[in-house]
Biopython code that builds the backbone (N, CA, C, O; Angstrom):
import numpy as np
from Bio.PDB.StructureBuilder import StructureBuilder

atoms = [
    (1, "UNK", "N", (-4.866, 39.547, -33.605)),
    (1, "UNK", "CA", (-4.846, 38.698, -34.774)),
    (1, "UNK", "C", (-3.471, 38.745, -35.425)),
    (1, "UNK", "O", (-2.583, 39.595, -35.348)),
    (2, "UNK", "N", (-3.559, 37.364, -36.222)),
    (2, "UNK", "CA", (-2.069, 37.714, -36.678)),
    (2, "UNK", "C", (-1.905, 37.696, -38.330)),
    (2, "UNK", "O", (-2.310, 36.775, -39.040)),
    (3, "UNK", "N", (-1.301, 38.767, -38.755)),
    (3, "UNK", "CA", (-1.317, 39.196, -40.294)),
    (3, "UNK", "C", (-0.913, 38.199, -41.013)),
    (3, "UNK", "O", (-0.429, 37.310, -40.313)),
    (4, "UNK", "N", (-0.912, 37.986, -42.094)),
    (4, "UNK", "CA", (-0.275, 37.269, -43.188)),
    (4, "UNK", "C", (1.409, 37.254, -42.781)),
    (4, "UNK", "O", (1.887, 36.160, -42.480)),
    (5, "UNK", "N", (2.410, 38.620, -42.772)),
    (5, "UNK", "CA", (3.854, 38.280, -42.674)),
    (5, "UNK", "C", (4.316, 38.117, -41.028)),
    (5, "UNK", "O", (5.506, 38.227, -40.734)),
    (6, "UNK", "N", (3.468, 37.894, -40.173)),
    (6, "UNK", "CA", (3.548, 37.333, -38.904)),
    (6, "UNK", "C", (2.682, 35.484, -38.455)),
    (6, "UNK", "O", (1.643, 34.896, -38.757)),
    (7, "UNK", "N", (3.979, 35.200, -37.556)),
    (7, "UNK", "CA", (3.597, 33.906, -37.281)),
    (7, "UNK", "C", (3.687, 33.567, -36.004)),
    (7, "UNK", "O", (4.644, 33.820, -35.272)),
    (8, "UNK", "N", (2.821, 33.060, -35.746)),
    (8, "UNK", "CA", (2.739, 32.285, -33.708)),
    (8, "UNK", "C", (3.828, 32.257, -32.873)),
    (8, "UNK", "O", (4.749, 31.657, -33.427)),
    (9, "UNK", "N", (4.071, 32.587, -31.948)),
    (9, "UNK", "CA", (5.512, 31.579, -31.613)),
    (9, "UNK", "C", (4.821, 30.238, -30.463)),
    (9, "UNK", "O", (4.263, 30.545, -29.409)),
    (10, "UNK", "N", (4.982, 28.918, -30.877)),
    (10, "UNK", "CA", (3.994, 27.793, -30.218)),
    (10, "UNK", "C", (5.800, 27.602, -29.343)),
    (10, "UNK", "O", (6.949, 27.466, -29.765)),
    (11, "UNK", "N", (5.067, 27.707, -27.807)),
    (11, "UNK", "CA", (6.170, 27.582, -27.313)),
    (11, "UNK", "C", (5.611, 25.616, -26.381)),
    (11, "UNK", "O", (4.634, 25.542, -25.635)),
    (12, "UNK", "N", (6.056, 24.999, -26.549)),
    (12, "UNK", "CA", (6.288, 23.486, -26.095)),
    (12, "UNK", "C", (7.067, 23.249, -24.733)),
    (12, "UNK", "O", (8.206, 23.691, -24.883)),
    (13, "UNK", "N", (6.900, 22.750, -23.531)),
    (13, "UNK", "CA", (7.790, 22.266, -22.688)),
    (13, "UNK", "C", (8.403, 21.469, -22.495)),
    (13, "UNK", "O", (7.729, 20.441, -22.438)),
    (14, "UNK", "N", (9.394, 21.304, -22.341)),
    (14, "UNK", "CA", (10.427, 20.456, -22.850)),
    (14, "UNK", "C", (10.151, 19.213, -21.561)),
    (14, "UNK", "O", (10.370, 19.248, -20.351)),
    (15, "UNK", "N", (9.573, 18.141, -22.467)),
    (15, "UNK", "CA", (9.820, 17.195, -21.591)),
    (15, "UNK", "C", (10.923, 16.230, -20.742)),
    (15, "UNK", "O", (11.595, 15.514, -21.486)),
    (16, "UNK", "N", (11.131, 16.138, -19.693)),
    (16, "UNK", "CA", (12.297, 15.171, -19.569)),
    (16, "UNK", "C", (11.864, 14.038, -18.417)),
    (16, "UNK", "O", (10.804, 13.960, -17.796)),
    (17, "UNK", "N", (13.013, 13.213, -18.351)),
    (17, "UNK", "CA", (12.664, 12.121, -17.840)),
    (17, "UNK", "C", (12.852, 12.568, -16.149)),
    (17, "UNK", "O", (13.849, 13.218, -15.835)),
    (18, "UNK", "N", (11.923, 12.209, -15.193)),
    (18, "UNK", "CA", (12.130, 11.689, -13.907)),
    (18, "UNK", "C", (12.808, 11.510, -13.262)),
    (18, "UNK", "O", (13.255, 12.202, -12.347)),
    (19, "UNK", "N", (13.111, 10.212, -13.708)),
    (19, "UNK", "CA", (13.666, 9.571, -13.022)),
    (19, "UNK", "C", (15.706, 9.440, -13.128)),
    (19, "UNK", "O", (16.511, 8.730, -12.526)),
    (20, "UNK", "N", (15.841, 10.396, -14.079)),
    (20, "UNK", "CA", (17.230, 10.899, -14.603)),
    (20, "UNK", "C", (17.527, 12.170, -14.234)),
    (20, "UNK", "O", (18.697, 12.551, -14.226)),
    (21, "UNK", "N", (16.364, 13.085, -13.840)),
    (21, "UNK", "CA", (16.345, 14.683, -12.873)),
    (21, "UNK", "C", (16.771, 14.142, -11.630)),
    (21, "UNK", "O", (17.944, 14.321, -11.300)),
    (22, "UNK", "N", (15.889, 13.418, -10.784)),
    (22, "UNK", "CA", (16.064, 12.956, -9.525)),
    (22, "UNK", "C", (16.461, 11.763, -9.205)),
    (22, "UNK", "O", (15.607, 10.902, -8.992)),
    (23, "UNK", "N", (17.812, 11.464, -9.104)),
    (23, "UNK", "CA", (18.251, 10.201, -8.786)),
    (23, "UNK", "C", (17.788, 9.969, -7.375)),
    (23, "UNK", "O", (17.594, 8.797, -7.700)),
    (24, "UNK", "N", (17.478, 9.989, -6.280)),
    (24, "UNK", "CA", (16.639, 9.357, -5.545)),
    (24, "UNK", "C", (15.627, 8.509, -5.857)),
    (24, "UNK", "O", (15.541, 7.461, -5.217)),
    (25, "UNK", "N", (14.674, 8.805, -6.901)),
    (25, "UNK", "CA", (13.274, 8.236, -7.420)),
    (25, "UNK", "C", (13.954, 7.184, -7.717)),
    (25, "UNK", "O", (15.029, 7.236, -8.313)),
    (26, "UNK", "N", (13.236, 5.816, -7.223)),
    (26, "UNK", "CA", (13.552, 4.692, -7.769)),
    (26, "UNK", "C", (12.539, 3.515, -7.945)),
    (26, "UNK", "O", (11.593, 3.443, -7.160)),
    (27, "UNK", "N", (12.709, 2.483, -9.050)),
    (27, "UNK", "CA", (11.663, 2.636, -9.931)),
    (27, "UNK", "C", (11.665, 0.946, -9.261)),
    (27, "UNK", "O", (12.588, 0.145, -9.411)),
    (28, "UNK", "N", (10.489, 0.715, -8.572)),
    (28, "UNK", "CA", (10.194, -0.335, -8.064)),
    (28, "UNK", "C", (9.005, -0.786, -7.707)),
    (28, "UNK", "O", (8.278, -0.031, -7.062)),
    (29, "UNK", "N", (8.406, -2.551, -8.164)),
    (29, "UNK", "CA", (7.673, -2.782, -8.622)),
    (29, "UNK", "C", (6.317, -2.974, -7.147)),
    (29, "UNK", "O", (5.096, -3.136, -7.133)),
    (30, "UNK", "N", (7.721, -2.802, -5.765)),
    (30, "UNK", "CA", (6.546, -2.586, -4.576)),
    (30, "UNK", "C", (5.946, -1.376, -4.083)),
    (30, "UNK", "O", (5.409, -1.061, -3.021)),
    (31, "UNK", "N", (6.250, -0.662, -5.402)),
    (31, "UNK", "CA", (5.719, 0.652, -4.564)),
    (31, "UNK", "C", (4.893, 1.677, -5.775)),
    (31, "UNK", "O", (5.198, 2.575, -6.560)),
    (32, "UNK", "N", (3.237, 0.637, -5.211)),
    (32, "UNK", "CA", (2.282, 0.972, -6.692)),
    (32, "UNK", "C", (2.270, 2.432, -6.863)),
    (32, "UNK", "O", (2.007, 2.890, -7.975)),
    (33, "UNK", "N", (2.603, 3.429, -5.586)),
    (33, "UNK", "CA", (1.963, 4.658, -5.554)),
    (33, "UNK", "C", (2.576, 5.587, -7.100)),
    (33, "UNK", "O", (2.020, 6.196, -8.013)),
    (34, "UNK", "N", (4.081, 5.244, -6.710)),
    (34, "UNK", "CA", (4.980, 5.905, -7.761)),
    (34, "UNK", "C", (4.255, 5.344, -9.699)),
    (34, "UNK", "O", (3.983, 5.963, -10.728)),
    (35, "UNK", "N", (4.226, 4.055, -9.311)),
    (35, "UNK", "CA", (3.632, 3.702, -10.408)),
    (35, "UNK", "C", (2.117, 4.172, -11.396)),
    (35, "UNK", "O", (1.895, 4.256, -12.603)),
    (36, "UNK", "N", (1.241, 4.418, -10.067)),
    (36, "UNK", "CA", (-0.064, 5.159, -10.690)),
    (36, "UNK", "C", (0.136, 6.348, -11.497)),
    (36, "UNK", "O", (-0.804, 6.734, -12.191)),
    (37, "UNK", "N", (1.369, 7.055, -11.498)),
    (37, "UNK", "CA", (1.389, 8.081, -12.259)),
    (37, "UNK", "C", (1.794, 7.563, -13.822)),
    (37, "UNK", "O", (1.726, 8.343, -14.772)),
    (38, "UNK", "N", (2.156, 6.378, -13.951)),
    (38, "UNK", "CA", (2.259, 6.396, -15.082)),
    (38, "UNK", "C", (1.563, 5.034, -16.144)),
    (38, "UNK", "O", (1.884, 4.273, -17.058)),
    (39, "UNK", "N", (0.004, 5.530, -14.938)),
    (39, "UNK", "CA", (-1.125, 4.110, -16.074)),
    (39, "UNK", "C", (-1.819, 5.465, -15.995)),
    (39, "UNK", "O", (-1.420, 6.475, -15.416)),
    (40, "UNK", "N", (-3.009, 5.271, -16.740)),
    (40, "UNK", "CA", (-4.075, 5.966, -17.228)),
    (40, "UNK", "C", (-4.723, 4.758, -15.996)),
    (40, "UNK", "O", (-4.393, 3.721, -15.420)),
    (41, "UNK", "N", (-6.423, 6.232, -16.143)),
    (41, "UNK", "CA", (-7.363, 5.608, -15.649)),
    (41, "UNK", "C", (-8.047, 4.050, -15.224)),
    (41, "UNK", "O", (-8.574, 3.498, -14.258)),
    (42, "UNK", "N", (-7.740, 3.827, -16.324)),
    (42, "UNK", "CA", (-8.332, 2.764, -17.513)),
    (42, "UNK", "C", (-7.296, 1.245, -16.967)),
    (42, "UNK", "O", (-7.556, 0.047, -17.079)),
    (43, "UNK", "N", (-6.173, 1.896, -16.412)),
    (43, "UNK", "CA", (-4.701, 0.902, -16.494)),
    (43, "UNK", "C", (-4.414, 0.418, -17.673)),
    (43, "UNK", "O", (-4.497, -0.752, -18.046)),
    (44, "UNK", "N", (-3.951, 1.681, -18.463)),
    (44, "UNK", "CA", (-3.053, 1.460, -19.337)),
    (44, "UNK", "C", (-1.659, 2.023, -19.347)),
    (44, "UNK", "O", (-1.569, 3.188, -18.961)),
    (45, "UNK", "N", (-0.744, 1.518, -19.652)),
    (45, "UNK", "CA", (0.649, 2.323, -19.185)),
    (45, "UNK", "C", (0.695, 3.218, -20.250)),
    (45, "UNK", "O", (0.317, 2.915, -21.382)),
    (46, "UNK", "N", (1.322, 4.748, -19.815)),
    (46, "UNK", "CA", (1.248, 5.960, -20.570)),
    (46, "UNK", "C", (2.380, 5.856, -21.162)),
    (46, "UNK", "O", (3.352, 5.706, -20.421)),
    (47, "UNK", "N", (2.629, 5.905, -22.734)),
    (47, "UNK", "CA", (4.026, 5.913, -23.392)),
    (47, "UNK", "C", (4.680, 6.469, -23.849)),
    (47, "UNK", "O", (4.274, 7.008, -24.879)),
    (48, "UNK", "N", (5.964, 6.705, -23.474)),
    (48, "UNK", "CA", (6.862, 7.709, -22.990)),
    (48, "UNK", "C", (7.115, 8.609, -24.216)),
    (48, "UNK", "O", (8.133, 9.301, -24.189)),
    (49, "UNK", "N", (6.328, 8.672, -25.255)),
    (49, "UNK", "CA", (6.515, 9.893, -25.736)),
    (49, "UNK", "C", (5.888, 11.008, -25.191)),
    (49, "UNK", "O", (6.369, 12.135, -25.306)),
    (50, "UNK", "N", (4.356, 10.665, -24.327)),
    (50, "UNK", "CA", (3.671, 11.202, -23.881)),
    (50, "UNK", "C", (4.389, 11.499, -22.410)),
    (50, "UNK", "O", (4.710, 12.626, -22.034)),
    (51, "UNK", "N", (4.583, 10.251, -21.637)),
    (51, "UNK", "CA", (5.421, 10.592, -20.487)),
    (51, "UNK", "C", (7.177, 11.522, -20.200)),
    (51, "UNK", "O", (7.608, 12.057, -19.179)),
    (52, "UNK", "N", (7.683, 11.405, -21.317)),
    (52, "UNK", "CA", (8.697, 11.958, -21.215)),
    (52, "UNK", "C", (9.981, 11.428, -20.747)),
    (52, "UNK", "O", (11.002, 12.113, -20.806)),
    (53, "UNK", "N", (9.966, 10.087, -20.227)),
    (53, "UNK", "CA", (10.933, 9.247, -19.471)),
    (53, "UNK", "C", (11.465, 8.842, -20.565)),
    (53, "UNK", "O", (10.897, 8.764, -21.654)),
    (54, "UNK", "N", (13.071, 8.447, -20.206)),
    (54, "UNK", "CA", (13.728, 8.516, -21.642)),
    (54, "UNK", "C", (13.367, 6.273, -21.866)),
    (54, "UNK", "O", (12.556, 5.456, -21.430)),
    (55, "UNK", "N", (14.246, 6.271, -22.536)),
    (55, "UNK", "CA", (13.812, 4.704, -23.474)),
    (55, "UNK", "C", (14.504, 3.673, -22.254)),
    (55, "UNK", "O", (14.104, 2.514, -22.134)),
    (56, "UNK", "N", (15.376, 4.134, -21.541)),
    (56, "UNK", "CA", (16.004, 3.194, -20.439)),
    (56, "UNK", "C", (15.140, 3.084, -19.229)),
    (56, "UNK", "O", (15.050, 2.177, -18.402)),
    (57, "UNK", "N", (14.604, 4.087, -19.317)),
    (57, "UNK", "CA", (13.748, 4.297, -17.836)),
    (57, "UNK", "C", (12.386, 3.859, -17.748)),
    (57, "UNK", "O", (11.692, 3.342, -16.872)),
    (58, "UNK", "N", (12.185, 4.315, -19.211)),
    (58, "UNK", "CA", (10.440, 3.242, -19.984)),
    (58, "UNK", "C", (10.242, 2.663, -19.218)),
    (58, "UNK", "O", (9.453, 2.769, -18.279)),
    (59, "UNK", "N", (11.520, 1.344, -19.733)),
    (59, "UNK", "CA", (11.399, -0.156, -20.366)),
    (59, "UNK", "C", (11.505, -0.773, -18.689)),
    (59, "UNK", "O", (11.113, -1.889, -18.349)),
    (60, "UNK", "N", (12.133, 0.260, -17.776)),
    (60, "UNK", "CA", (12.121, -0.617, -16.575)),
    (60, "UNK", "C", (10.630, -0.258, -15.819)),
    (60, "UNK", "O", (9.930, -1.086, -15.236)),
    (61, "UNK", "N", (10.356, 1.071, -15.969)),
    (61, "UNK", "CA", (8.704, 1.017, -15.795)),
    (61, "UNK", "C", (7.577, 0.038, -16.261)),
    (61, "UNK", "O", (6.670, -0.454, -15.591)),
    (62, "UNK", "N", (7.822, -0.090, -17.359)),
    (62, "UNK", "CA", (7.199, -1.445, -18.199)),
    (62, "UNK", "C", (7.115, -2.499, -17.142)),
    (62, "UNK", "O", (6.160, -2.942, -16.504)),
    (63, "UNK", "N", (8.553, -2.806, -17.141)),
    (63, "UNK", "CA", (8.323, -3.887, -16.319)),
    (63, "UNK", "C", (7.722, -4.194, -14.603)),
    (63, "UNK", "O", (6.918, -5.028, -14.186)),
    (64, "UNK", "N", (8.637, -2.955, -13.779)),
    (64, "UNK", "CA", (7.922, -3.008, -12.996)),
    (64, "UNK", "C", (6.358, -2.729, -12.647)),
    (64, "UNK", "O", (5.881, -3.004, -11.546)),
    (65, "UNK", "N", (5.685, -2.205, -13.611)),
    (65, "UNK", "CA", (4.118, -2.362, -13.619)),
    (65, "UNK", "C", (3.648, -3.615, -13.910)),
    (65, "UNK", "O", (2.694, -3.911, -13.189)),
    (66, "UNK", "N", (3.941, -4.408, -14.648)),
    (66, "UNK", "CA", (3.746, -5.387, -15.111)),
    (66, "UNK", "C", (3.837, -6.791, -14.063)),
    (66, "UNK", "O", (3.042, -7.729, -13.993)),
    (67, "UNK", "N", (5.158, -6.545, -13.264)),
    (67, "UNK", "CA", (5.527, -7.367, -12.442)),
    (67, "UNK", "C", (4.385, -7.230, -11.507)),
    (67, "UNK", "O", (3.693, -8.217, -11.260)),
    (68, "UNK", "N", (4.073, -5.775, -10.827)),
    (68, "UNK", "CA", (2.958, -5.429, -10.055)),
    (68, "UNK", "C", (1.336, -5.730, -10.098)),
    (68, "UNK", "O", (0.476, -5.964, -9.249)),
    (69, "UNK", "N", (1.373, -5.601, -11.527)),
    (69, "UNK", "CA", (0.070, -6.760, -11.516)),
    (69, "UNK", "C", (-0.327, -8.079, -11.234)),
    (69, "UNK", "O", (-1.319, -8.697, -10.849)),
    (70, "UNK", "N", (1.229, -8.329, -11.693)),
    (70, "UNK", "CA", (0.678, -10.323, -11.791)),
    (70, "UNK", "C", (1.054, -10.023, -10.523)),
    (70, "UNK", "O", (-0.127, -9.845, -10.226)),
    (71, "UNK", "N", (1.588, -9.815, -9.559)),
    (71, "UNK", "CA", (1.757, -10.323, -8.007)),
    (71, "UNK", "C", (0.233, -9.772, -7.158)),
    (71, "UNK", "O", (-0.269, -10.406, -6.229)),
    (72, "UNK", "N", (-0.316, -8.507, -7.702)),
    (72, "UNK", "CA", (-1.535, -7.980, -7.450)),
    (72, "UNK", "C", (-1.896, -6.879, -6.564)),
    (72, "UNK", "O", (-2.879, -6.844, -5.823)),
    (73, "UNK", "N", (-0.764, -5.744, -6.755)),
    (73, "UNK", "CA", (-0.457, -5.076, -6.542)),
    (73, "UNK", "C", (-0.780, -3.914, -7.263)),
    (73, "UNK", "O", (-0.163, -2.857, -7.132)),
    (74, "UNK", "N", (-1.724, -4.081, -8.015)),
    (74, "UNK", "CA", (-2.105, -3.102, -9.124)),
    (74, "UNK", "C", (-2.991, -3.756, -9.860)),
    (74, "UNK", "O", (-2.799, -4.878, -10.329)),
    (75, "UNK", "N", (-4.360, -2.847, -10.041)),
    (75, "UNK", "CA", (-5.039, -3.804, -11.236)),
    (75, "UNK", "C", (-5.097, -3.668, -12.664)),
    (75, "UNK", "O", (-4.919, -2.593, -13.237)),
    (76, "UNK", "N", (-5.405, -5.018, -13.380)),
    (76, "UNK", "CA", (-4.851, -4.859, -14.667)),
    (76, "UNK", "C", (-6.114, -3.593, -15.474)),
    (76, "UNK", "O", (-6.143, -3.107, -16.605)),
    (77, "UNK", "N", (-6.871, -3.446, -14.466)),
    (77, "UNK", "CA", (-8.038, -2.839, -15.310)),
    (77, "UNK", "C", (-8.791, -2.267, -14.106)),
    (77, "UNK", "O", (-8.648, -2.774, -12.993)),
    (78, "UNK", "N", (-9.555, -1.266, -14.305)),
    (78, "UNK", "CA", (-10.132, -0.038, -13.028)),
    (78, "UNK", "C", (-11.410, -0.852, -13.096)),
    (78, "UNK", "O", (-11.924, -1.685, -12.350)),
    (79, "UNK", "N", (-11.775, -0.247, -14.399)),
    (79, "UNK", "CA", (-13.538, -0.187, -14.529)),
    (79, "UNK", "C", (-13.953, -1.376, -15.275)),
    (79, "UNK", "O", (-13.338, -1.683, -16.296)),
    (80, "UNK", "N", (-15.199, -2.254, -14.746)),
    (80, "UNK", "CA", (-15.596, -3.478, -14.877)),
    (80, "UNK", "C", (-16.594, -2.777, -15.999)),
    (80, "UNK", "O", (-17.350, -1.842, -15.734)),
    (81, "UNK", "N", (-16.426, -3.544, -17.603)),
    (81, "UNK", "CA", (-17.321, -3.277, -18.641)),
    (81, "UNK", "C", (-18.099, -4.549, -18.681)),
    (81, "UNK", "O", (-17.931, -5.734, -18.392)),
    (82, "UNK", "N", (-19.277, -3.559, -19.302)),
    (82, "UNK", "CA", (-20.702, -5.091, -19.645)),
    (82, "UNK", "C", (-21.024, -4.892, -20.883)),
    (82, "UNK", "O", (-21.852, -5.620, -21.430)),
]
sb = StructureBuilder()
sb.init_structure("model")
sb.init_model(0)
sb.init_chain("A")
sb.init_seg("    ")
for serial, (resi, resn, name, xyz) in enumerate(atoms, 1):
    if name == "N":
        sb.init_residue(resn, " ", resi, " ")
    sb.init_atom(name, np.array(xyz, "f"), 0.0, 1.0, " ", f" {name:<3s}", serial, name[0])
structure = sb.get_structure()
């Protein structure tokens, strides 16, 4: 337990971007596999505060998911609701 003049130490991992660690990874809209890591279940795209990819690398994820749907390469949605 921790006393009144003691405090936690909350240690956090430092997120970073991907695709700026490994310049090989490259971010393209024919290749859904790379992309599934960054929709949810549901196909929603995960946002990069949560993902960790910096604001340049987002915005081209954005798009190439996006592009990948409308061509149909990805669906806009998993699970059929009633």
């Amino acid at each position: 337990m921790v006393s009144n003049g003691e405090k936690r130490r909350i240690y956090h991992r430092r997120k970073f971007c991907r695709f700026c660690a490994d310049k090989s990874l490259k971010i393209d809209y024919k290749e859904p596999g790379t992309l599934r890591y960054f929709t949810t279940e549901r196909g929603k795209i995960i946002p990069r505060r949560i993902s960790g990819n910096c604001a340049r690398h987002q915005r081209m994820l954005t798009k190439a998911i996006k592009r990948a749907r409308i061509i149909g390469l990805m669906p806009f949605t998993t699970a059929k609701e009633r």
